[in-house]
C-alpha positions as CSV (number, residue, x, y, z in Angstrom):
1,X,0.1,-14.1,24.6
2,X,3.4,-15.8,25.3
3,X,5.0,-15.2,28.9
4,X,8.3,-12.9,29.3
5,X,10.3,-15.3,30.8
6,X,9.7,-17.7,28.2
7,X,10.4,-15.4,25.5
8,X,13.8,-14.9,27.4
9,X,14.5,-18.9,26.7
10,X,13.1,-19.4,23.4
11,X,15.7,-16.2,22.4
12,X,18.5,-17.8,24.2
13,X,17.9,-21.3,22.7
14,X,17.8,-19.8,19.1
15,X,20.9,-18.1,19.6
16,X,23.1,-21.1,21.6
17,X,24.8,-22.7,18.4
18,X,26.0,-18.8,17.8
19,X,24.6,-15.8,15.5
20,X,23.9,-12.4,15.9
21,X,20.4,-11.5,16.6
22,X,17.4,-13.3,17.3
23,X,13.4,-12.2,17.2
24,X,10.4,-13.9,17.9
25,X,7.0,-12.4,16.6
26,X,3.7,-14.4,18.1
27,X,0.7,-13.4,16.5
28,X,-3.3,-13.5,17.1
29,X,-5.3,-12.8,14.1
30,X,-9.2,-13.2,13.8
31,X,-10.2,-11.7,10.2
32,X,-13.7,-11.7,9.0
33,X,-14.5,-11.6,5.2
34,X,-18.3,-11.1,3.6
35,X,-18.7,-11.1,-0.3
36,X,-22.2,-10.4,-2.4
37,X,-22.0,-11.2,-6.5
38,X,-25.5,-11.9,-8.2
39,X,-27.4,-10.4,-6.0
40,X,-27.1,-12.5,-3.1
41,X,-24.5,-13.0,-0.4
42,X,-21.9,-15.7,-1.5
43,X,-19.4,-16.1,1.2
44,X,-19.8,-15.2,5.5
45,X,-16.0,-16.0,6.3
46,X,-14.1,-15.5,9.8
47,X,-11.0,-16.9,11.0
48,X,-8.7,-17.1,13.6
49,X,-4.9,-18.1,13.3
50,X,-2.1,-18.2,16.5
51,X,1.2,-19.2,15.4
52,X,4.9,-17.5,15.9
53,X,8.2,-17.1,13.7
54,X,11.8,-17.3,15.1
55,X,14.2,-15.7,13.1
56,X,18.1,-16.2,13.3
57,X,20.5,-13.5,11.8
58,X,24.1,-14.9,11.2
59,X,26.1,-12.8,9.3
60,X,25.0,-12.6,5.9
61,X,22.7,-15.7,6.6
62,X,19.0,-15.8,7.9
63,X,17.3,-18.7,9.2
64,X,13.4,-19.1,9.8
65,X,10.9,-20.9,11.7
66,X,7.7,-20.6,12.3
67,X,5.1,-22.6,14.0
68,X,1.1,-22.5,14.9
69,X,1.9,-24.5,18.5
70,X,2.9,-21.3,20.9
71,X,3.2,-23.7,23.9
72,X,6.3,-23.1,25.5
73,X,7.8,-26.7,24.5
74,X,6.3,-25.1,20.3
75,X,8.4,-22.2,20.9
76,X,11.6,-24.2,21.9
77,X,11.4,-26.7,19.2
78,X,11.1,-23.9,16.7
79,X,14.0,-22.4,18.0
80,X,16.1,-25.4,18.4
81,X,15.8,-25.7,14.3
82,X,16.5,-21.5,13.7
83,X,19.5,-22.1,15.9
84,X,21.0,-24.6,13.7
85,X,21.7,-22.4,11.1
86,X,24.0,-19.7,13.0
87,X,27.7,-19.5,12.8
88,X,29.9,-19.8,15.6
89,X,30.1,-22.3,19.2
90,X,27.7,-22.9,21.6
91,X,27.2,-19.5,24.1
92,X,25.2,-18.8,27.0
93,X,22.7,-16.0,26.2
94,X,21.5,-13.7,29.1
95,X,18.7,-11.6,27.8
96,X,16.6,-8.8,29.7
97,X,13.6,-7.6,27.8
98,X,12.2,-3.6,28.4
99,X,8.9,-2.8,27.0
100,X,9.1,-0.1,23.7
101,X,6.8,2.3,23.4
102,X,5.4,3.7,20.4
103,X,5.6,7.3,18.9
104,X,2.3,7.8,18.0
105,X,-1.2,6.1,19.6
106,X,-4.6,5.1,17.8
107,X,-7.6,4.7,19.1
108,X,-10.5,1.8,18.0
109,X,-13.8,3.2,18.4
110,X,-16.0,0.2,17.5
111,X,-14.0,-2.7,17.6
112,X,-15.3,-5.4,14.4
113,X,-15.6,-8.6,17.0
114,X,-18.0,-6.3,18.8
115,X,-20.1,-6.0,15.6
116,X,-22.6,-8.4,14.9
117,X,-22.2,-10.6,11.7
118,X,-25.9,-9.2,10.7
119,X,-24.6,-5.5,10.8
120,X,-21.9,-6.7,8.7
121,X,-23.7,-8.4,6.2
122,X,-26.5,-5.0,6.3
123,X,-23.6,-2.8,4.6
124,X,-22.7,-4.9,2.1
125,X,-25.9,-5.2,1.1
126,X,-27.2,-1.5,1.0
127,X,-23.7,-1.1,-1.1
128,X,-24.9,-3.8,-3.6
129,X,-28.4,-2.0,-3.8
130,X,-27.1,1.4,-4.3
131,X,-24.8,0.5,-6.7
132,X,-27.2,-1.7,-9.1
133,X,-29.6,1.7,-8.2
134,X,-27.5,3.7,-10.2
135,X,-29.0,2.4,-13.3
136,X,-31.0,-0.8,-13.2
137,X,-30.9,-1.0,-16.7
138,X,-26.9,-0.6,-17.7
139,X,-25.8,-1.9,-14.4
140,X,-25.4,-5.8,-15.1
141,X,-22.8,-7.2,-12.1
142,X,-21.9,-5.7,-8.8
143,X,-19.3,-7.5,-6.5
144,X,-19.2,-5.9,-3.3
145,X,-17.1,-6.9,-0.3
146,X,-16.6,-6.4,3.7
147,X,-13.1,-7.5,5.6
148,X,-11.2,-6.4,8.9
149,X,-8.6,-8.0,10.9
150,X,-7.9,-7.9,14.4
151,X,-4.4,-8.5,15.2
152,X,-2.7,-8.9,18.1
153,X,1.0,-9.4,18.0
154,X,4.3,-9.5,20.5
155,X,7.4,-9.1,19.7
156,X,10.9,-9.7,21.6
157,X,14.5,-9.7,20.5
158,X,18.2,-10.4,21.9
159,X,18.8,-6.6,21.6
160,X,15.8,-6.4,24.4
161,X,13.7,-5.0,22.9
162,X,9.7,-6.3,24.0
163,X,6.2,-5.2,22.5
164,X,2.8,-5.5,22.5
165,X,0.5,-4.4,19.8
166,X,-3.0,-4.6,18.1
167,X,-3.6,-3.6,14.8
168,X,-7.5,-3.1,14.1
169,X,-8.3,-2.6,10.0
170,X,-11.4,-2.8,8.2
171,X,-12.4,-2.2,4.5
172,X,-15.0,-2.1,1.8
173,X,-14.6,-2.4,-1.7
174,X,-17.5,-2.9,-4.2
175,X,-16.8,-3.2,-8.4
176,X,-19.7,-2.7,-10.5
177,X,-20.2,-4.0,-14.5
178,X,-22.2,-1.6,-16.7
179,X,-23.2,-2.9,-20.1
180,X,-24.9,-1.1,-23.3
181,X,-25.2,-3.6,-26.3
182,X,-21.5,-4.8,-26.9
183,X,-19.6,-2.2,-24.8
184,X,-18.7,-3.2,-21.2
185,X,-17.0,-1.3,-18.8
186,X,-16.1,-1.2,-15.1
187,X,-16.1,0.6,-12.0
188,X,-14.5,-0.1,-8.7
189,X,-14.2,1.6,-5.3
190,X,-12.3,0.8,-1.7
191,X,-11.9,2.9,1.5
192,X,-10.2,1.1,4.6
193,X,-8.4,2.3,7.6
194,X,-6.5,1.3,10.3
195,X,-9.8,1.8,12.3
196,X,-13.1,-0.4,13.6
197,X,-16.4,-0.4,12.5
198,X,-16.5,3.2,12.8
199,X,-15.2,3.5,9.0
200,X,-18.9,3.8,8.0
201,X,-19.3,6.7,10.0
202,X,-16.7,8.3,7.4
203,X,-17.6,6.7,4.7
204,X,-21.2,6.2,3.8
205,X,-21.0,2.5,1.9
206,X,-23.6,3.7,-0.4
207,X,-21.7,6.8,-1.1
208,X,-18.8,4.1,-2.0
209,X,-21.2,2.0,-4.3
210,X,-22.7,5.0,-6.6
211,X,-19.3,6.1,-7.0
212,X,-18.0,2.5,-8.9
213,X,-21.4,2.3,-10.5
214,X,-21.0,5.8,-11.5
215,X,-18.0,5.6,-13.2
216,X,-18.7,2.2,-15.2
217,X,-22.3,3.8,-16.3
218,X,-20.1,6.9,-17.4
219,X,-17.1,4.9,-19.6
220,X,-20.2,3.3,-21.9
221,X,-20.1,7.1,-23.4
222,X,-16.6,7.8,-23.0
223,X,-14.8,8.6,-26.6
224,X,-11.7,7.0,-27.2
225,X,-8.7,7.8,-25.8
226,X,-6.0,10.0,-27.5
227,X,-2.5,8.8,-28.2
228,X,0.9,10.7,-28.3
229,X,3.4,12.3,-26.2
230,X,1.0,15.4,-24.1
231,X,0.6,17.1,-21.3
232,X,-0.6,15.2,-18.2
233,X,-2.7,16.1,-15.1
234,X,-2.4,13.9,-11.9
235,X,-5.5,14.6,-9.8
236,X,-5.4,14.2,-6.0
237,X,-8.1,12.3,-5.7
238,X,-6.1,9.5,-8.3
239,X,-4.2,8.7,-5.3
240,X,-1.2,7.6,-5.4
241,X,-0.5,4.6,-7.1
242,X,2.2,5.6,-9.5
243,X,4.5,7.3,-6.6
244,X,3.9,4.0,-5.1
245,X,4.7,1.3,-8.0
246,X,7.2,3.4,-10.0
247,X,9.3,5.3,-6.8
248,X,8.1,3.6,-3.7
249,X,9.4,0.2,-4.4
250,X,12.7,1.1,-5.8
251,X,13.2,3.4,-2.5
252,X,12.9,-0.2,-0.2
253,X,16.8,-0.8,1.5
254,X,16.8,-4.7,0.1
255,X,16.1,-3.3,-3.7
256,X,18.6,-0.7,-3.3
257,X,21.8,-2.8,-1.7
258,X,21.2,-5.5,-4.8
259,X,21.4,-2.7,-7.3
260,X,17.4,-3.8,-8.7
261,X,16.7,-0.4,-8.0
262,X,17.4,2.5,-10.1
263,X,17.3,4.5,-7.0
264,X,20.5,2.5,-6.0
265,X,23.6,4.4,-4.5
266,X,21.7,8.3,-5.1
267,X,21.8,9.4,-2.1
268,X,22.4,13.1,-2.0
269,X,21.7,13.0,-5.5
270,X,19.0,14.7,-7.2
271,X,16.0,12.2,-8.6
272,X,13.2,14.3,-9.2
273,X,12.0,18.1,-9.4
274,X,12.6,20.2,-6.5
275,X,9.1,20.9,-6.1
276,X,8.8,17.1,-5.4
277,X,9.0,15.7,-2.0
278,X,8.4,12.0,-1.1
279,X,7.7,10.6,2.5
280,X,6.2,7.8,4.2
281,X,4.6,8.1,7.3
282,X,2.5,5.0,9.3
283,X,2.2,7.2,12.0
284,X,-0.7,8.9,10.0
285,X,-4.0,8.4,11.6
286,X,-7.0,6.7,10.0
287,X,-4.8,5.6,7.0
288,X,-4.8,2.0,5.9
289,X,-1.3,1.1,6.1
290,X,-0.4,2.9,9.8
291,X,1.0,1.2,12.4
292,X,2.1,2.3,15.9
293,X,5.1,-0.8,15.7
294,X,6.4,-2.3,12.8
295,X,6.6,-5.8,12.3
296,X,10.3,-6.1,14.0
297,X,9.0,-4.1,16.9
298,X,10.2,-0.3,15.9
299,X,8.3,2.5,16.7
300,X,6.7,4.2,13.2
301,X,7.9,7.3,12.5
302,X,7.8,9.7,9.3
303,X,10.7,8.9,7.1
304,X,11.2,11.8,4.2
305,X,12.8,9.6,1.1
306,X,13.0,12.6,-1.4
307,X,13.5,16.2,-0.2
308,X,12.6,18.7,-2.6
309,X,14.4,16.3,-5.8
310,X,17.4,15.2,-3.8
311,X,17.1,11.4,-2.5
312,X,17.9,11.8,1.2
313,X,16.9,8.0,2.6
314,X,15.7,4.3,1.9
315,X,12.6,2.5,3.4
316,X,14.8,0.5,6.0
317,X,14.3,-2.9,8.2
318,X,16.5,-4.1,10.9
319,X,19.1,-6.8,8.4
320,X,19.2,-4.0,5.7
321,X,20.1,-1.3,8.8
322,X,22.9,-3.6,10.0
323,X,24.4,-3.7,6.8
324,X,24.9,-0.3,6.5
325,X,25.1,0.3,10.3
326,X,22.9,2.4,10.8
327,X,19.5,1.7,12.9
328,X,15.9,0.6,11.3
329,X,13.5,3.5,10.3
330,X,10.4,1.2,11.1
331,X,9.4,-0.2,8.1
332,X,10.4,-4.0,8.7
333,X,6.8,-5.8,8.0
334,X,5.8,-9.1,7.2
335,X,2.2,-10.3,6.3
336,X,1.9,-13.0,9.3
337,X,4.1,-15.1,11.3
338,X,4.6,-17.7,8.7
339,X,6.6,-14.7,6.5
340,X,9.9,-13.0,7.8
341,X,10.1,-9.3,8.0
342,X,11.3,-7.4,4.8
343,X,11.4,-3.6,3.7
344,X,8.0,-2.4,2.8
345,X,5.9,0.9,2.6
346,X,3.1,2.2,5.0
347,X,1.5,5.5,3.7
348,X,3.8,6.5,0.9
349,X,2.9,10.1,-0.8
350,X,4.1,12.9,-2.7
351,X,3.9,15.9,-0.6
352,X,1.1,18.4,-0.9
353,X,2.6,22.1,-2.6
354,X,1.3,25.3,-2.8
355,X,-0.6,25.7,-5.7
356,X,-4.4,25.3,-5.9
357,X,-5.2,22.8,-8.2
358,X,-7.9,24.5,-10.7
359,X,-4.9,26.6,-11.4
360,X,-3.4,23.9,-12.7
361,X,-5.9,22.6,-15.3
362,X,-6.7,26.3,-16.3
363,X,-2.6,26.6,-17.0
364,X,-2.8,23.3,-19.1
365,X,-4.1,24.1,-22.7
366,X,-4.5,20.4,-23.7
367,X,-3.8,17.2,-22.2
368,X,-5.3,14.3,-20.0
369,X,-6.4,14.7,-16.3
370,X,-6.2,11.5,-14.5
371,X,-8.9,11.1,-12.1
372,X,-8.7,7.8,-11.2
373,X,-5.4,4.9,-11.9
374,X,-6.2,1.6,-12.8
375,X,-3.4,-1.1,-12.8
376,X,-0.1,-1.3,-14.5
377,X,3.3,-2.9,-14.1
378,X,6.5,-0.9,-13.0
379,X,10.0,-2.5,-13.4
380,X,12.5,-1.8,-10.2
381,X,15.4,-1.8,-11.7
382,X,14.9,0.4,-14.5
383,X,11.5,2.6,-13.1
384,X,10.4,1.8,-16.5
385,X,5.9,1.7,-16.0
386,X,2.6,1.2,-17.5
387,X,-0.5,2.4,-15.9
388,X,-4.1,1.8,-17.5
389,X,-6.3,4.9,-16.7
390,X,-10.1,3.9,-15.2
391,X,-10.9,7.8,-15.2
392,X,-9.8,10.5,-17.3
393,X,-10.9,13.5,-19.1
394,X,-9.5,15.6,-22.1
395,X,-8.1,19.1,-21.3
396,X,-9.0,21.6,-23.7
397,X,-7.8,25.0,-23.3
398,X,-8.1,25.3,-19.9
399,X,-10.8,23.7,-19.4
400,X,-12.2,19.8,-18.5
401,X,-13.3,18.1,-21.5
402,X,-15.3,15.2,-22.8
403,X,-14.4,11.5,-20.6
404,X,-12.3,8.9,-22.7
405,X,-11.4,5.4,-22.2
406,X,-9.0,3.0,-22.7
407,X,-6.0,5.4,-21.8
408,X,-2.5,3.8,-20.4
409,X,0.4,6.2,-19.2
410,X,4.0,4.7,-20.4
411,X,7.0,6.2,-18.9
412,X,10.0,5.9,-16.2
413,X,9.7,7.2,-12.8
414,X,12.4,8.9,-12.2
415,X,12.3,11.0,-15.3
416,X,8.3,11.7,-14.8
417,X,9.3,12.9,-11.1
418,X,12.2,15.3,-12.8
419,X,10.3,17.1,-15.1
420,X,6.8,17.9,-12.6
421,X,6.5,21.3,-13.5
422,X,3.0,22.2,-11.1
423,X,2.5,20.7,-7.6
424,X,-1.0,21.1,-5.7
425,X,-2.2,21.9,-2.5
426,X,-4.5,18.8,-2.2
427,X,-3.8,15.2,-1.0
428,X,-5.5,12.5,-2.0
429,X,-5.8,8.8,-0.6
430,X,-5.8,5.4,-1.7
431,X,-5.8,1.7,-0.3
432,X,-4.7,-1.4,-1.4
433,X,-2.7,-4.6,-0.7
434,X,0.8,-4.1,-1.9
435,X,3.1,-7.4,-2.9
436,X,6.4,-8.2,-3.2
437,X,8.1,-11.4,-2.3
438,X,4.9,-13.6,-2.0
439,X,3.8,-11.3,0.8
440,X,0.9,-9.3,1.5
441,X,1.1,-5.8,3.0
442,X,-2.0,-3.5,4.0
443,X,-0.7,0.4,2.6
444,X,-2.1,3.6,1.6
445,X,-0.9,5.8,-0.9
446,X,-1.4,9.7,-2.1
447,X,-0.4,12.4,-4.0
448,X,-1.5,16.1,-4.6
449,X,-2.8,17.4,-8.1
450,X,0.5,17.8,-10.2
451,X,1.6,18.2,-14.0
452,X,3.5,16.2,-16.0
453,X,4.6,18.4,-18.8
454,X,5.1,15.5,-21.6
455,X,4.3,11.5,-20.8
456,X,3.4,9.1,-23.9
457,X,-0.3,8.0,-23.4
458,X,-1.5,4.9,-24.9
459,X,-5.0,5.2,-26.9
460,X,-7.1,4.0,-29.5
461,X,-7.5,7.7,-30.8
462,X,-5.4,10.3,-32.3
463,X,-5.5,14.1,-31.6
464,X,-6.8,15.6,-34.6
465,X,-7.4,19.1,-32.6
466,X,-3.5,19.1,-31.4
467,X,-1.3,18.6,-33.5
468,X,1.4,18.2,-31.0
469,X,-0.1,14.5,-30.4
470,X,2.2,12.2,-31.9
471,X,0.4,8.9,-33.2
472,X,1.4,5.7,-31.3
473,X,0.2,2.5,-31.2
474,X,-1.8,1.3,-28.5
475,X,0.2,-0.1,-25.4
């Protein structure tokens, strides 16, 4: 998009009044965006936005500038301002730039601006059918809705470093309303990938639909939730939303280094069982948040965060690397060019173990099994969490009982991870778009069926059958 050569000038404007280290990230970005509600398609968006950010490191200090004119006299300008905020006198700047390559490659079958808008439109309408299909009568509202992104970035930096990338994602997700008299409930359902069109050869979009219909039709007749302190199963196909929110975040560098993590200075400590390992890998293939590059331009690579209970790393970019000199682990992102790069995770999981997971229900005598996580809130500093439950099912000796509703899990992530006591040999997926600092990130997150021996869970029931279940109010 943007010569070498006058990468090579912009760099060495931004760092004449001094600094460290400069970058420059241009980006391309054409994104397309179809929504149905009401039976009828509402929205047919597509988009294209160019623009790049400078970025200025200068001791502790970062300056920023970004701009949508990537003409070489844009470029300058924008670095003339970045430049103004470094430390030190004027220098000459000689910089040579050598392409990176990556670690890992993916391939894009069926690119989306190859796809017709019609064919587009056609699967988020069969989707919306499907899904009211489930039951014309009990389904009421169904939301269904089509995105992808292609992005093309480049990247350069005073260390030398050049690349080129394109990230290719598309997604579905589709939320259905069921209704019987007074009692509503919901459903909803996503698969994505770093991939083309060629997702719905993977995943059948009216597959996708039943499933969120399915589950909304099923909560009408769900009893009511237990409360008290019990026994918890984590199903794989949950995903892995609370190794995300309540261990993920606190494992990003920036977190850690201002102590609003309760992961901060554990390195070599142990934080969790030992049959519980945490990694995140972008490098994984078909996964929503892979990447080949970064967003500063480092290669992806699997980074292993918790190995077997003891904390062994942090999710690292290049500013949070220097200040504990040590190099960047790939996990610098940003959600465009108007944003500057900031820890964040890719694919972050528990790792699968070795027991089968029916072994692990039939080992439970009572409990919950989580099927599917709803949303929640998680504090950093403390890994203090709430999670509502959108599917779950009693556990009665052995054995999967009756549905429920209106289950929440309350508890701290670190002390959940410590006390795991079964680990299974599944892994399941899920997708989503993960904030922090006003910023947008694309990431997938698993786990493997595990148990969590005691965890207080928020009802509007009380165990009458178990008389371990400790009456709480509802969360």
């Amino acid at each position: 998009m943007v010569d070498k050569q006058i990468l090579k000038e912009v760099l060495a404007v931004a760092l004449s009044n001094g600094g460290d280290f400069a970058d420059i990230f241009v980006e391309h970005k054409q994104v397309t965006g179809i929504g149905m509600e009401a039976g009828r398609i509402e929205r047919v968006n597509s988009g294209l936005d160019v623009g790049a950010g400078i970025r200025v490191l200068s001791g502790e200090a970062t300056a920023y500038a970004y701009t949508n004119d990537i003409s070489k006299e844009g470029l300058l300008e924008a670095a003339r301002i970045a430049s103004h905020a470094a430390k030190g006198g004027k220098k000459d700047v000689n910089i040579d730039l050598t392409s990176i390559k990556p670690l890992v490659n993916f391939e894009f079958k069926k690119r989306p601006d190859d796809v017709k808008t019609e064919e587009k439109v056609a699967v988020v309408k069969a989707a919306e059918k499907a899904a009211r299909a489930a039951d014309s009568q009990k389904i009421k509202q169904v939301i269904a809705g089509y995105g992808d992104s292609v992005q093309k970035v480049t990247i350069a930096n005073s260390d030398g470093a050049y690349v080129e990338d394109e990230r290719i994602r598309t997604r579905l997700v589709v939320n259905a309303v069921a209704a019987d008299g007074d009692t509503i409930q919901t459903g909803y359902e996503a698969v994505g990938s770093l991939c083309g069109f060629e997702l719905f050869e993977r995943y059948n979009p009216e597959t996708v639909a039943r499933q969120a219909a399915t589950r909304a039709i099923n909560m009408l007749t769900a009893q009511p939730a237990p409360a008290g302190k019990m026994p918890v199963v984590m199903a794989g196909e949950a995903g892995g939303t609370m190794v995300h929110e309540a261990c993920g975040h606190g494992l990003e560098a920036d977190l850690a280094q201002r102590n609003l993590s309760v992961y901060a200075n554990k390195k070599g400590q142990p934080v969790a069982s030992e049959l519980v390992t945490v990694v995140d890998d972008a490098t994984l293939p078909d996964k929503y948040g892979s990447y080949r590059f970064d967003d500063e331009g480092v290669p992806a690579r699997k980074v292993t965060l918790i190995d077997k209970g003891i904390l062994t790393d942090y999710l690292y970019d290049y500013l949070t690397a220097t200040k504990e000199n040590r190099e960047s682990n790939g996990h610098g992102r940003r959600e465009s060019y108007q944003h500057k790069p900031i820890p964040r995770m890719g694919n972050t999981m528990i790792a699968p173990g070795t027991t089968d997971p029916d072994k692990i229900i039939r080992e439970t005598k009572h409990g919950l099994l989580v099927k599917k996580m709803g949303g929640g809130q998680v504090n950093t500093t403390t890994g203090d969490f709430v999670f509502d439950v959108a599917e779950g099912y009693l556990i009665k000796d052995g054995e999967i009982g009756p549905m429920v509703r209106g289950a929440t899990l309350t508890g701290n992530g670190p002390e959940v991870l410590k006390i795991v006591d079964m680990v299974g040999s599944d892994l399941g997926f899920t997708i989503g778009t993960c904030g922090k600092d006003g910023q947008g990130a694309p990431v997938s997150d698993a786990q493997p069926t595990m148990r969590i021996p005691e965890i207080v869970v928020g009802g509007t029931a009380h165990g009458d059958d178990n008389p371990s279940i400790k009456r709480i109010r509802r969360i």
